[in-house]
C-alpha positions in Angstrom: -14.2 20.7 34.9 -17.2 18.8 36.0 -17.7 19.0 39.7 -18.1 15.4 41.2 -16.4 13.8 37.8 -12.8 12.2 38.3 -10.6 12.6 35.0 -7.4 10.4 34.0 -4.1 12.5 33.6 -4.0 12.0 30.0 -8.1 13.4 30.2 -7.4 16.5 31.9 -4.7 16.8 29.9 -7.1 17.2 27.0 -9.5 19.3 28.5 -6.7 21.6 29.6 -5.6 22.2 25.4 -9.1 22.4 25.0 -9.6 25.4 27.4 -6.1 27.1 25.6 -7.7 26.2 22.4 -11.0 28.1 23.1 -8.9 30.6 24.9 -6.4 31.1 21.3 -9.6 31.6 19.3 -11.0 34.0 21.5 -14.2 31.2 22.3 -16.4 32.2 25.1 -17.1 28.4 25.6 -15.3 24.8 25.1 -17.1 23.3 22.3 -16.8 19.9 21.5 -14.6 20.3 18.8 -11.7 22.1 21.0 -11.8 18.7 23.4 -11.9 16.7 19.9 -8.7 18.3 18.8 -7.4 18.6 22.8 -7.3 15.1 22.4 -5.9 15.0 18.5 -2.9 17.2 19.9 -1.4 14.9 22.3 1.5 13.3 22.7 1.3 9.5 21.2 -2.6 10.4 20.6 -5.2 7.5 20.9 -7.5 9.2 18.6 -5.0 9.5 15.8 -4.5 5.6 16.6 -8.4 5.1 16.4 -8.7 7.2 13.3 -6.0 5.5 11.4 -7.3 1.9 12.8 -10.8 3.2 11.1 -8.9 3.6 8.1 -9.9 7.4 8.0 -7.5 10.1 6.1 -6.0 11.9 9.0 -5.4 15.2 6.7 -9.3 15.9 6.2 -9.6 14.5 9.7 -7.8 17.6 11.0 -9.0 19.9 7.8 -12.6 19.0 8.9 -12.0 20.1 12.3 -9.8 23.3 12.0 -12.9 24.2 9.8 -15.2 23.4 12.5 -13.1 25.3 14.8 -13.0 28.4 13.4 -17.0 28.9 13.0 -17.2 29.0 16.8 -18.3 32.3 17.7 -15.8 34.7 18.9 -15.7 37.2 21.4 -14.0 40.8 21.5 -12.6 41.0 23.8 -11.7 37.6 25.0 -13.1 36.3 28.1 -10.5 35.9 30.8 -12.1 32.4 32.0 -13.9 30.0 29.2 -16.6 27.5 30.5 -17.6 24.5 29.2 -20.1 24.6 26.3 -24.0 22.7 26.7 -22.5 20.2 24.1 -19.2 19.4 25.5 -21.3 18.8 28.8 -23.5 16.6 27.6 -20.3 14.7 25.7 -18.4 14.8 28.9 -21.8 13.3 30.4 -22.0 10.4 27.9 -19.0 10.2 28.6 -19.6 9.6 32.6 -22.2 6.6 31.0 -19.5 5.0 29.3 -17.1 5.1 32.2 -20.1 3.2 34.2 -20.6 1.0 31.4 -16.7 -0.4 31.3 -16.5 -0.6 35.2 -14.3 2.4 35.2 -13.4 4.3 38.2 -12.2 7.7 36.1 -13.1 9.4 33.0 -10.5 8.0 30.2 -9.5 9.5 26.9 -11.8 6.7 24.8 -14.7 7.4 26.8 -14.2 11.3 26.3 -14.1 10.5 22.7 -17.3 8.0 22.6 -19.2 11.1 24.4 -18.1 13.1 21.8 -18.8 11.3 18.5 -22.4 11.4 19.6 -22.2 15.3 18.2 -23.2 16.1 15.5 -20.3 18.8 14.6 -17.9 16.0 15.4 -20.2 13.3 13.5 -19.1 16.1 10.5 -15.7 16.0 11.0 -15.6 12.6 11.4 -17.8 11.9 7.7 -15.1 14.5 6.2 -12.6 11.8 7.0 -14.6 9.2 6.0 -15.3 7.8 9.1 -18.9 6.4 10.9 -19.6 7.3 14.8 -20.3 3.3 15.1 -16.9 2.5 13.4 -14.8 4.7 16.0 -17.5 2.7 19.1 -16.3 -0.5 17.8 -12.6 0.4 17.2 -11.9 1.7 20.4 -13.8 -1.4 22.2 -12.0 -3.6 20.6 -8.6 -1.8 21.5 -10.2 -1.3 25.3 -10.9 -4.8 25.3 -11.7 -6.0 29.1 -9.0 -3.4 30.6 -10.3 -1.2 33.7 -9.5 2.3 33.8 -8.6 2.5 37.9 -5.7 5.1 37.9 -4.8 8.4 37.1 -2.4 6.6 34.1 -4.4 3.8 33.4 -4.5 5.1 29.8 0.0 4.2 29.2 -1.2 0.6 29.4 -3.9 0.7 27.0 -2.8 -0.4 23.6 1.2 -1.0 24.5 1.2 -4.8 23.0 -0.2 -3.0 19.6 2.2 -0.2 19.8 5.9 -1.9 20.9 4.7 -5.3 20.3 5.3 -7.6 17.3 2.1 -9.5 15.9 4.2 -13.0 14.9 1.0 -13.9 13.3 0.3 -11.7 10.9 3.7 -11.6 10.1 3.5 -15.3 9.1 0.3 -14.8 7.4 1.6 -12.0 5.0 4.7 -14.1 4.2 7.7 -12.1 6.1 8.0 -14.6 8.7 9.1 -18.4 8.5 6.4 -19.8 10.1 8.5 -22.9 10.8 10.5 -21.2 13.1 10.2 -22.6 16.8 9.2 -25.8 15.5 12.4 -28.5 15.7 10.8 -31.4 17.2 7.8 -31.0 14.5 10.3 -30.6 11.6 13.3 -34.1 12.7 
């Protein structure tokens, strides 16, 4: 990892499946697309949250990328230790930007992922999904909304109300909620 850089859990969680990723493949380097799918492979993944909320087909998402994947140059035989590719330090280093830029004391899983879509081999996995750079930016600042990332699990808050919350509004918008419900004195 990047000396002097502070990751979230759920961040060095990612770069950890991206290092066995590159290590699997026989990759003498992390490339962006093993942290891209690092982060796809996680448990209750953000990015599969982001891609869906982008409206993106998570089959070529995933099709794109495994096809990225296996044009990274191999090496026989593997290296025993992988190091982090020129491109995945630069995303990690937009990434550092970003972390500035929201007030945040670590590197989080969104802002490893706004470093990335800056790439161009992840700008092609994201058009095989149908999916923009800027679409993914503005989806996961809208779910980021004002929150701080100041803990090593900062990232189980992010996005709780949207994942075991009910939205009563749009509920009673599409029809499937009596909107009169909750109003008595209104109603007699």
């Amino acid at each position: 990892m990047e000396h002097g850089l502070d990751f979230t859990e759920k961040a060095v969680d990612a770069l950890t499946r991206a290092n066995k990723k590159a290590i699997e493949f026989d990759n003498a380097t992390i490339e962006p697309v093993h942290l891209l799918l690092g982060i796809w492979e996680q448990d209750d993944t953000y990015l599969k949250t982001v891609i869906e909320k982008c409206g993106a087909n998570q089959v070529e998402f995933e099709r794109a990328a495994t096809k990225v994947l296996i044009r990274v140059p191999t090496q026989n035989p593997p290296p025993d230790n992988v190091s982090l590719g020129s491109h995945t330090r630069s995303a990690i280093t937009r990434a550092k930007k970003y972390m500035v830029e929201f007030g945040d004391s670590l590197i989080a899983v969104d802002t490893l992922i706004l470093g990335l879509v800056t790439v161009d081999s992840v700008k092609n996995i994201l058009k095989s999904a149908n999916v923009k750079a800027n679409d993914v930016v503005d989806t996961i600042k809208k779910l980021r909304g004002d929150r701080k990332v100041d803990s090593k699990s900062a990232e189980d808050q992010f996005d709780a109300l949207n994942k075991y919350g009910v939205d009563m509004i749009k509920l009673v918008e599409s029809g499937k909620l009596d909107p009169v419900i909750g109003r008595d004195e209104e109603i007699r």
